[in-house]
C-alpha positions as CSV (number, residue, x, y, z in Angstrom):
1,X,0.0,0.0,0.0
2,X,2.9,2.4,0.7
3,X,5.0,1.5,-2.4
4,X,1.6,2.3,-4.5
5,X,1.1,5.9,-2.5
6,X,4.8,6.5,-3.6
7,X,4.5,5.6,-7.2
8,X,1.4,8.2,-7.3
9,X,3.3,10.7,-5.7
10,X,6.0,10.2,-8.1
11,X,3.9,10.2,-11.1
12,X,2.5,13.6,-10.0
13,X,5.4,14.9,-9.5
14,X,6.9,14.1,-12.8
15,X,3.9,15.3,-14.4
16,X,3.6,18.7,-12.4
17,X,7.7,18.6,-13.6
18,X,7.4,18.6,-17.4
19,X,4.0,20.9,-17.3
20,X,6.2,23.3,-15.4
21,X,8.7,22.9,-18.3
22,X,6.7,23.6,-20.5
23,X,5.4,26.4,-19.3
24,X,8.6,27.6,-19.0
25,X,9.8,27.2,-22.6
26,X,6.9,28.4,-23.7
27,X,7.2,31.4,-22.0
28,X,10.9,32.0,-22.8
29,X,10.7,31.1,-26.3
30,X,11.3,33.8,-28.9
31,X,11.1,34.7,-32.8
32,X,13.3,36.7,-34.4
33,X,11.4,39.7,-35.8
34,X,12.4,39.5,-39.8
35,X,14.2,43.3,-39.8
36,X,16.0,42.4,-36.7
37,X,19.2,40.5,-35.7
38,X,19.4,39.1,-31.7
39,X,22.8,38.6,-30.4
40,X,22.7,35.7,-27.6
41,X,25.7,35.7,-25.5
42,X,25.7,32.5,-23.8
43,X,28.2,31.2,-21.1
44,X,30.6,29.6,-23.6
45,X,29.8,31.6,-27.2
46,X,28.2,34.4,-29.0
47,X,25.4,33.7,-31.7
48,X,23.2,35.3,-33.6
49,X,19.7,34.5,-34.2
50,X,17.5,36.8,-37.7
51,X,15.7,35.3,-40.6
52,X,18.7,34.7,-42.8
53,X,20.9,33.9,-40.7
54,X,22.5,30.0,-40.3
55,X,21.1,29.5,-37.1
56,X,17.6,30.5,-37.7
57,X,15.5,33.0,-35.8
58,X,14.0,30.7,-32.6
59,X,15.7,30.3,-29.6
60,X,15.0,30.7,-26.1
61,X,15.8,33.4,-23.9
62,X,17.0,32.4,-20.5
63,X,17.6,34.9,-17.9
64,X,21.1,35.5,-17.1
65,X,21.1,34.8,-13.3
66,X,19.8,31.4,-14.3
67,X,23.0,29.2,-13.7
68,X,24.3,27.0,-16.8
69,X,21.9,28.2,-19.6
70,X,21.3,32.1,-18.8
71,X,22.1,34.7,-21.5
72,X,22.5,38.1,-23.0
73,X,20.4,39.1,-25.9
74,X,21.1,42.7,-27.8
75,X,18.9,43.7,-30.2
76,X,20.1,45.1,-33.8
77,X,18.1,46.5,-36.7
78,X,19.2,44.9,-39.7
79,X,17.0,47.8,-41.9
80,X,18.6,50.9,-42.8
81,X,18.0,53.5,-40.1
82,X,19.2,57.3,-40.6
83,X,20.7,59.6,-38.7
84,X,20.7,62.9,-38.6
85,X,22.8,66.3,-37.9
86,X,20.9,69.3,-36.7
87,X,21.7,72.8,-36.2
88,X,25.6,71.4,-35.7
89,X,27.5,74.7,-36.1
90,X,30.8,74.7,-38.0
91,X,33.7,76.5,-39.3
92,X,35.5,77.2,-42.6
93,X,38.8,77.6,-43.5
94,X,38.4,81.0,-42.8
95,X,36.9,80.4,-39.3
96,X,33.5,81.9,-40.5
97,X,30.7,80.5,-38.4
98,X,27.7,78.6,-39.8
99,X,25.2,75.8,-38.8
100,X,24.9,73.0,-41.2
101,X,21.8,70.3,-41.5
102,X,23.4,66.9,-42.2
103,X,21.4,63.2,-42.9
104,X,23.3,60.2,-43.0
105,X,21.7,56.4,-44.0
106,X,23.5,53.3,-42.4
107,X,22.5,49.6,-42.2
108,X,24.5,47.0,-39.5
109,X,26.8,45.0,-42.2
110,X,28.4,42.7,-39.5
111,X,26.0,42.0,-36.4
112,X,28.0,40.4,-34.4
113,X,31.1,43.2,-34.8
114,X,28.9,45.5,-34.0
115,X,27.7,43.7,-30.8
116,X,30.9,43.4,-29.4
117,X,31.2,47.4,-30.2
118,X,27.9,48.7,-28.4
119,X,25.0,47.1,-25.7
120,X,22.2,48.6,-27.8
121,X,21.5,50.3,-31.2
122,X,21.1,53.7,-29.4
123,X,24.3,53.5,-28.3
124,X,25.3,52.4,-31.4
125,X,23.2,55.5,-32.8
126,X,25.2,57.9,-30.2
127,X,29.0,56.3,-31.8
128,X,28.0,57.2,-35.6
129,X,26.5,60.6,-34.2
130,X,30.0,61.3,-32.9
131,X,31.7,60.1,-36.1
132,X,29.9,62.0,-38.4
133,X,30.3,64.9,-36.5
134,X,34.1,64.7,-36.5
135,X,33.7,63.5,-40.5
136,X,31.8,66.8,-41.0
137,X,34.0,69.4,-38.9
138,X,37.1,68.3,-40.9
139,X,35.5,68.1,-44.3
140,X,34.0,72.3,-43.7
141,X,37.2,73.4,-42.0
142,X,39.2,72.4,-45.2
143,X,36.9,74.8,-47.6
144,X,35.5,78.7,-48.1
145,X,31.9,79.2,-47.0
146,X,31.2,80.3,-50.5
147,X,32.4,76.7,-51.7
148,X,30.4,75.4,-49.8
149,X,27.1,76.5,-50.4
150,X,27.2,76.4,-54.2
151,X,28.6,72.6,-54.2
152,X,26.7,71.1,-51.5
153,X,26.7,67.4,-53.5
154,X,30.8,67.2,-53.2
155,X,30.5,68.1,-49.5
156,X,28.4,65.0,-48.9
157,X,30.6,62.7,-51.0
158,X,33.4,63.4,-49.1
159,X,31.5,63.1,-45.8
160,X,30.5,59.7,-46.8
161,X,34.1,59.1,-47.7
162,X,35.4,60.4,-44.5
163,X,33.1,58.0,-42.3
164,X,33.6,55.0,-44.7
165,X,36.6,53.3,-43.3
166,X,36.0,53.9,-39.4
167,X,32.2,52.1,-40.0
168,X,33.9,49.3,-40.7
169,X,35.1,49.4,-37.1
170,X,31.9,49.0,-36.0
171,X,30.1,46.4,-38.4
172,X,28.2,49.3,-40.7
173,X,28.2,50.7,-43.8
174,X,26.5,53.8,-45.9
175,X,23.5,52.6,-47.7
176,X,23.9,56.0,-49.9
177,X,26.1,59.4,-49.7
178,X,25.4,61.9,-46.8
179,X,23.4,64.9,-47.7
180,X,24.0,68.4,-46.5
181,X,20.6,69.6,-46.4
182,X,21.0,73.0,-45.5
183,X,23.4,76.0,-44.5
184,X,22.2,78.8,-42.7
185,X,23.9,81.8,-40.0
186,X,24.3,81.1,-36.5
187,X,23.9,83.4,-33.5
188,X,24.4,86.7,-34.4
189,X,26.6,86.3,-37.6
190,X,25.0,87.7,-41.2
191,X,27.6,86.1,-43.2
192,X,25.5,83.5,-45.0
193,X,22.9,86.1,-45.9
194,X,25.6,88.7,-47.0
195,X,26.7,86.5,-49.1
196,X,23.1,85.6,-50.1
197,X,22.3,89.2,-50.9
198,X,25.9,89.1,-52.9
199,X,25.2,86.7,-54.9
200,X,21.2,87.7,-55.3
201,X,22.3,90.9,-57.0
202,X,24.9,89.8,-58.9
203,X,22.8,87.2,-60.1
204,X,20.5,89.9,-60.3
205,X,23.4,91.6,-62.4
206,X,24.3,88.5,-64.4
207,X,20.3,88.1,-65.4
208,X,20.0,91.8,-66.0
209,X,23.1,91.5,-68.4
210,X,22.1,88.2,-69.9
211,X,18.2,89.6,-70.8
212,X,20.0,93.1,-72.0
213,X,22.7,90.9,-74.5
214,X,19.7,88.4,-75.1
215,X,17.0,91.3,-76.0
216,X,20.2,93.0,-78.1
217,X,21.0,90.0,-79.9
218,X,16.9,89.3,-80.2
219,X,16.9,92.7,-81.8
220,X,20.0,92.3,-83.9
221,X,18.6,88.6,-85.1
222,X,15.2,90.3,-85.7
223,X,16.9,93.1,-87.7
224,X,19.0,90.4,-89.9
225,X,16.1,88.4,-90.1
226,X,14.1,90.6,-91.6
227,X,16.8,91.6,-93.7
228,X,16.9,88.5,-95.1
229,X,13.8,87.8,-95.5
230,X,13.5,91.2,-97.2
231,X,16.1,90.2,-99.7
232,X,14.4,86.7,-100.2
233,X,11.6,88.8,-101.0
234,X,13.0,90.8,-103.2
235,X,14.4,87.9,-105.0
236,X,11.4,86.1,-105.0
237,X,9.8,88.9,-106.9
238,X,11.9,89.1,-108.7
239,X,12.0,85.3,-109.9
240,X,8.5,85.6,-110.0
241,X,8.4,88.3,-112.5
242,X,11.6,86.8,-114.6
243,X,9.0,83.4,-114.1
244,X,6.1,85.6,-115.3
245,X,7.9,87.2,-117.8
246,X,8.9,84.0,-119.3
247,X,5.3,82.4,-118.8
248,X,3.9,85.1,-121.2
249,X,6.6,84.7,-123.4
250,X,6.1,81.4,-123.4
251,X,2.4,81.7,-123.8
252,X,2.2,84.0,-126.4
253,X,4.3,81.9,-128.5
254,X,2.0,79.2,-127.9
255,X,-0.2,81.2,-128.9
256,X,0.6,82.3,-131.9
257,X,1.9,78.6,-132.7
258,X,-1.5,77.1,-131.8
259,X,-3.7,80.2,-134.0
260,X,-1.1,79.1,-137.0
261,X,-1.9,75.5,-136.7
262,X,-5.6,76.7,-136.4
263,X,-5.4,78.2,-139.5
264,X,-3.5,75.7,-141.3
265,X,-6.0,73.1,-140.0
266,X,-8.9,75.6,-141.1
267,X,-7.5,75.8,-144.8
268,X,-6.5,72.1,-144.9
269,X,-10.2,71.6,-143.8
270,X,-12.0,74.1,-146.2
271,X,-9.5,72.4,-148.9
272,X,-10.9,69.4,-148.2
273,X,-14.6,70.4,-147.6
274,X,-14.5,71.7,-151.3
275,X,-12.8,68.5,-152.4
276,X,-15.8,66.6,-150.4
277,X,-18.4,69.0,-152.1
278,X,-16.8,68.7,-155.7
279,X,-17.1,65.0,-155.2
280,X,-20.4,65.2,-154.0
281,X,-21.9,67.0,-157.1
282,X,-19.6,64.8,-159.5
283,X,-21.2,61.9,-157.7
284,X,-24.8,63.6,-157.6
285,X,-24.7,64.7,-161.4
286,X,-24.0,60.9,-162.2
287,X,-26.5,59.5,-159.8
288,X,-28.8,62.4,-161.2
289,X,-27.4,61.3,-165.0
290,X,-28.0,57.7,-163.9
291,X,-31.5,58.7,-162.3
292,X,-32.8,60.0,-165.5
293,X,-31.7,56.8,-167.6
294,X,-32.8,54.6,-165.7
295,X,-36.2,56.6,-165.8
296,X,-36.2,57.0,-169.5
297,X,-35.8,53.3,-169.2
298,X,-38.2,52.7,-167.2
299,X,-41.1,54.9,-169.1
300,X,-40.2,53.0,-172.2
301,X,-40.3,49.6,-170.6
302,X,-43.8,50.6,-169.3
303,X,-45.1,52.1,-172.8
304,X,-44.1,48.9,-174.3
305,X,-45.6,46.3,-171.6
306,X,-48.8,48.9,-171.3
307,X,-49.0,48.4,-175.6
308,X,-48.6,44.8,-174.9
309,X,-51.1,44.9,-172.6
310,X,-53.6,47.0,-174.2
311,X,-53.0,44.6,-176.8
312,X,-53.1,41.3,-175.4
313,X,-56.2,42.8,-173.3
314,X,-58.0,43.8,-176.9
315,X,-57.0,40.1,-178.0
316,X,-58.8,38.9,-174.7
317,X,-61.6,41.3,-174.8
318,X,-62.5,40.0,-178.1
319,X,-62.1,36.5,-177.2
320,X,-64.5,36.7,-174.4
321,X,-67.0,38.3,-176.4
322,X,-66.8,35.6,-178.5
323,X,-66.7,32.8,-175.7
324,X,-69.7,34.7,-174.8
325,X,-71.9,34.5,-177.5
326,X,-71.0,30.6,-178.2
327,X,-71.6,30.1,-174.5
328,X,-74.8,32.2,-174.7
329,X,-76.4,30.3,-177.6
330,X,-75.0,27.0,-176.1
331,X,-77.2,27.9,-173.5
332,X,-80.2,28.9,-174.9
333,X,-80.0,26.0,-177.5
334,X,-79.9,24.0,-174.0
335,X,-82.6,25.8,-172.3
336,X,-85.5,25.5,-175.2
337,X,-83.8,21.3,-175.9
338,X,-84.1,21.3,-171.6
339,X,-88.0,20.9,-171.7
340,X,-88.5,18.4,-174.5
341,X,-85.8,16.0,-173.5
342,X,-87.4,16.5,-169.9
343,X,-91.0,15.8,-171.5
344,X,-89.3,12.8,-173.7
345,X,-87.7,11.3,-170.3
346,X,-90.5,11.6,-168.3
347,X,-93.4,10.3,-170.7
348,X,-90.6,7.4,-171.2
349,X,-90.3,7.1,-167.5
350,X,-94.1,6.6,-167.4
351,X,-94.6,4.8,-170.0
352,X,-92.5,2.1,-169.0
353,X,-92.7,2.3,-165.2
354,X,-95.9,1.4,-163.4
355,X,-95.4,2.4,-159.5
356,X,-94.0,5.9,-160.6
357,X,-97.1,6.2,-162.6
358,X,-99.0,5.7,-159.2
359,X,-96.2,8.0,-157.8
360,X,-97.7,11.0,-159.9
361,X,-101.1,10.1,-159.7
362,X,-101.0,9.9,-155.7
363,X,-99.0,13.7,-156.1
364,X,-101.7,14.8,-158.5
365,X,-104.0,13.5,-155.6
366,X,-102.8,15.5,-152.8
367,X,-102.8,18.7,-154.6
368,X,-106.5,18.1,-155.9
369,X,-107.1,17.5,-152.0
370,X,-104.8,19.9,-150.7
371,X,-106.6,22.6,-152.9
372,X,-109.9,21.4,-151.7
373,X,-109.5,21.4,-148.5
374,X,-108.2,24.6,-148.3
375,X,-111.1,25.9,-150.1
376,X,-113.6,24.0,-147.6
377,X,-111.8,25.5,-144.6
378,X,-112.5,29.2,-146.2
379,X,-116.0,28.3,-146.4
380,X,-116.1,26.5,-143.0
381,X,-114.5,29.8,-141.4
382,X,-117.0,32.0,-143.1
383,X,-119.9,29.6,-142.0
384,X,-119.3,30.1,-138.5
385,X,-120.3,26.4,-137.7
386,X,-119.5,24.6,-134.4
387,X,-118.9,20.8,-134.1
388,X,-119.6,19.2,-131.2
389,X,-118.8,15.7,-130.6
390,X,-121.0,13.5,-128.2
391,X,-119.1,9.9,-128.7
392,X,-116.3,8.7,-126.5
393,X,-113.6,10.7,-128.6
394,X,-113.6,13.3,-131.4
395,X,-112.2,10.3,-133.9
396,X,-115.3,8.6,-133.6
397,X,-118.0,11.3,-133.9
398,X,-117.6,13.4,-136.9
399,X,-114.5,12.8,-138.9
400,X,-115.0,15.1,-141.5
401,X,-116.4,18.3,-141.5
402,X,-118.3,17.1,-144.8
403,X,-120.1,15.4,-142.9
404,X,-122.1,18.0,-142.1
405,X,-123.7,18.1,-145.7
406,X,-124.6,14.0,-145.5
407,X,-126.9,12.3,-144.0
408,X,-124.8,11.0,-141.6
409,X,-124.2,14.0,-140.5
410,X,-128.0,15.8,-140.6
411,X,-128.8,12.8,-138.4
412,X,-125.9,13.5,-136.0
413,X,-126.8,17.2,-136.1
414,X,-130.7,16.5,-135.0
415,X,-129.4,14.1,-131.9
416,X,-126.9,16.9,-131.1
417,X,-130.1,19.6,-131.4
418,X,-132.7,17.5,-129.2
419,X,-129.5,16.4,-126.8
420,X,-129.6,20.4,-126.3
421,X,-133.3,20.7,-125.5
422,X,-133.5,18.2,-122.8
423,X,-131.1,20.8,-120.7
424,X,-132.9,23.6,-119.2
425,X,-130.1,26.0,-120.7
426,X,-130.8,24.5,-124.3
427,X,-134.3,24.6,-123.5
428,X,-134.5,28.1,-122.5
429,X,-132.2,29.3,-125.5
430,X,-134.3,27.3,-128.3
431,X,-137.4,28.8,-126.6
432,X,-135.7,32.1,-126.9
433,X,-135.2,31.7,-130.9
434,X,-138.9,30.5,-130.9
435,X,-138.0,26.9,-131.5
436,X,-140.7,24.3,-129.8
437,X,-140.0,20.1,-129.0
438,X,-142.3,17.9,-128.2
439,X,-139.3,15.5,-127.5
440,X,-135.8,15.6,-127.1
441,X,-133.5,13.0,-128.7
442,X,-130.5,11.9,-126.6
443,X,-127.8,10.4,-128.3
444,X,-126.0,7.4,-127.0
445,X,-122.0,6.7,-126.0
446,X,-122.6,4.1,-128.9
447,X,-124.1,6.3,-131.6
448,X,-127.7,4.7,-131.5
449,X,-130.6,7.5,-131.2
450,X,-133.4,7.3,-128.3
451,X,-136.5,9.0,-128.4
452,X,-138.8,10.4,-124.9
453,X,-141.5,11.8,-125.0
C-alpha cells in the first residue's frame, strides 16, 4: 500500500515537472522579428539568431542569473536606419561660423562586430553621431563658405568618404552618400545672408546682363532676319516676274503657234470640204445622169408592156365576147332542148314504169285534196259552224267536216239539237229563238238514237 502511495506521488510529481517545463519554454521562447538580428551571448559563445541567418531565428531566452543556460540578448536592426545632424555649427577655412543640416543612412553589415562594439543600437546611434560629427568638422574646416554652399553634393561625397573606413570598425556601412541639407547663420553672424544678398544681386546683375545681350542679340537677329527675309523677298519677286515674264513669253508663243496651226488646219479643212463638195456634185450629177436613164428606161419599158397589154387585153376582150356568145347560144339552144328531152324522159319514164305512174297520180291527188281542203276550210270559217262531238272521242264522232252536208251528218246534227233541248239552258235558248220540241232526242256513247216523249 505504501509503495503504490509512492508511485502516485512520483507520477504527480513528474507530471507537475514537465508541465512546469513547458510552461517555461513556452514562456521563454522567442522569434526573431524579420528586420531584426538578436545577439545571444551565452556562457561559452556568441550567436546570432535573424531570418537569414545559419542559425535560424527561434531560440529561447534564459535569464542571465539562471545558472548554466542564462544569457545576454542585444537587439540590432538589420533595416537601414538614418541619422541625422541638426543645427551642428561649423567653421570654414576662414573660421566663419555657420550651422549645417546633415542626414546620413547606415544599415548593420556585421552584427555580431557590431555587438561586441555597443550594448544597444542607441548607443550604437550615439557612436555614428560622434563620427559624423568629427567626418563633417574636418571636411567644412578644409573649404570657403562660398564653396560650400554652391557645391553642397561634393560636400556630402566626401562626408561619406570620411566616415567609410571607421564604419567598418563597427560592423556598418553607408546605404547612400550623406546629404547636407541645408546652411544657414548662427547666432548673431550675417555672413550667410551677406553673401546671399551678394550673390542675389549679382545674379541679379548676371540676369540683367544676360536679358539686355539676349534682348540685343533678339533685336539684332530680328533686324538680320528681316533683312533676309526682305532680300528673299526681293528675290522672290523678282523670280517671280523673270518666271512671269517668261510664262507670257512662253504663252504668247503658244499662242501664236496654236492660232497658225488653227489656221492651217482651217485651210487644210475648207480644202478638203471643197474637195468633199466637188465630189459630191460629180457623184450627184451621175446618180442624177444615172436617175434619169434609168427613168427614160423605165417609161419606155412601161409604154411597151402597157401596148402589150392594151394589146393582149383587146386580144382577150375579143375573145370573151366571142366565148360569150357561143356560151350564150349554147345555153339557150340548151334551155328551149331542156324541156323536150325532160317531156321525152319523163313520158318514157311513165310509159315504162308502173309504181312511178301511181307516184304522180298519188302527187296529183294531194294537190286536188290539198286545194280542196283549203277551199272548204275558207268556207267552213265563213260559215261560223260549231262541231260538237258526243261519242267517247272526237275520232269517232264526226270525222270530216263534210259530214255535215250528208246524211250521216243531218242525223248526228238532230241528236246533237234534241240532246240540247233536254237541258234547261238548251231549252230556255231554243225557246228564246222561238223553236218548240215535243221531245228531245238523246244520243247514246254508242251512236244509236233514243226517243222520250
Amino acid at each position: 500500500m505504501q509503495e503504490f502511495t509512492f508511485l502516485s506521488v512520483l507520477g504527480v510529481s513528474l507530471a507537475v515537472i514537465v508541465t512546469m517545463t513547458v510552461v517555461v519554454s513556452i514562456m521563454f521562447r522567442r522569434v526573431v522579428s524579420t528586420n531584426t538580428v538578436h545577439i545571444v551571448q551565452s556562457r561559452r559563445k556568441t550567436t546570432p539568431y535573424g531570418t537569414t541567418l545559419s542559425f535560424g531565428n527561434v531560440y529561447y531566452r534564459w535569464p542571465s542569473w539562471l545558472p548554466y543556460f542564462g544569457v545576454t540578448v542585444i537587439e540590432l536592426p538589420v533595416s537601414n536606419f538614418d541619422l541625422s545632424l541638426k543645427d551642428y555649427e561649423a567653421y570654414d577655412k576662414d573660421r566663419v561660423p555657420f550651422k549645417v543640416d546633415v542626414t546620413s543612412f547606415f544599415r548593420i553589415k556585421d552584427t555580431a562586430l557590431a555587438a561586441q562594439r555597443v550594448a544597444s543600437i542607441r548607443e550604437l546611434e550615439e557612436q555614428l553621431s560622434l563620427i559624423v560629427q568629427g567626418a563633417v568638422r574636418k571636411v567644412l574646416a578644409s573649404d570657403v563658405i562660398d564653396s560650400i554652399m554652391l557645391e553642397r553634393s561634393k560636400f556630402g561625397e566626401q562626408f561619406t568618404s570620411e566616415v567609410s573606413e571607421q564604419l567598418k570598425e563597427w560592423g556598418v556601412e553607408s546605404v547612400k552618400s550623406m546629404e547636407l541639407m541645408d546652411i544657414r547663420d548662427s547666432h548673431e553672424s550675417k555672413v550667410i545672408s551677406n553673401i546671399m544678398a551678394k550673390k542675389t544681386s549679382h545674379i541679379e546683375m548676371q540676369s540683367r546682363v544676360e536679358v539686355a545681350n539676349n534682348l540685343k542679340t533678339a533685336k539684332a537677329a530680328e533686324i538680320e532676319a528681316k533683312q533676309i527675309v526682305d532680300v528673299r523677298q526681293q528675290e522672290a519677286d523678282e523670280a517671280v516676274g523673270k518666271r512671269t515674264a517668261e510664262k507670257d513669253k512662253q504663252v504668247g508663243i503658244a499662242q501664236q503657234q496654236s492660232r497658225q496651226e488653227v489656221l492651217t488646219q482651217e485651210k487644210q479643212t475648207q480644202e478638203r470640204s471643197m474637195d468633199v463638195k466637188r465630189v459630191e456634185q460629180v457623184r450627184l450629177a451621175e446618180i442624177t445622169k444615172e436617175k434619169e436613164v434609168v427613168t427614160a428606161e423605165q417609161n419606155k419599158q412601161t409604154t411597151i408592156i402597157k401596148a402589150d397589154g392594151t394589146l393582149e387585153a383587146q386580144r382577150k376582150e375579143a375573145a370573151g365576147i366571142e366565148a360569150i356568145g357561143l356560151a350564150r347560144a349554147e345555153a339557150e339552144k340548151a334551155m328551149q332542148l331542156a324541156p323536150v328531152t325532160a317531156q321525152i324522159t319523163l313520158a318514157k319514164e311513165i310509159g315504162e314504169n308502173a309504181g312511178y305512174q301511181q307516184y304522180l297520180a298519188m302527187i296529183e291527188s294531194i294537190k286536188a285534196y290539198l286545194e280542196v281542203g283549203g277551199k272548204q276550210a275558207e268556207a267552213l270559217q265563213r260559215a261560223d259552224v260549231k262541231i260538237i262531238a258526243n261519242t267517247g272521242n272526237p275520232t269517232t264522232g264526226m270525222k270530216n267536216v263534210m259530214d255535215l252536208f250528208t246524211s250521216k251528218g243531218g242525223t248526228e246534227l238532230s241528236a246533237m239539237i234534241e240532246a240540247f233541248a233536254q237541258t234547261p239552258l238548251g231549252k230556255a235558248v231554243l225557246t228564246t229563238l222561238g223553236i218548240k220540241t215535243e221531245s228531245t232526242t238523246i244520243g247514246t256513247p254508242t251512236g244509236k238514237e233514243t226517243t222520250e216523249n
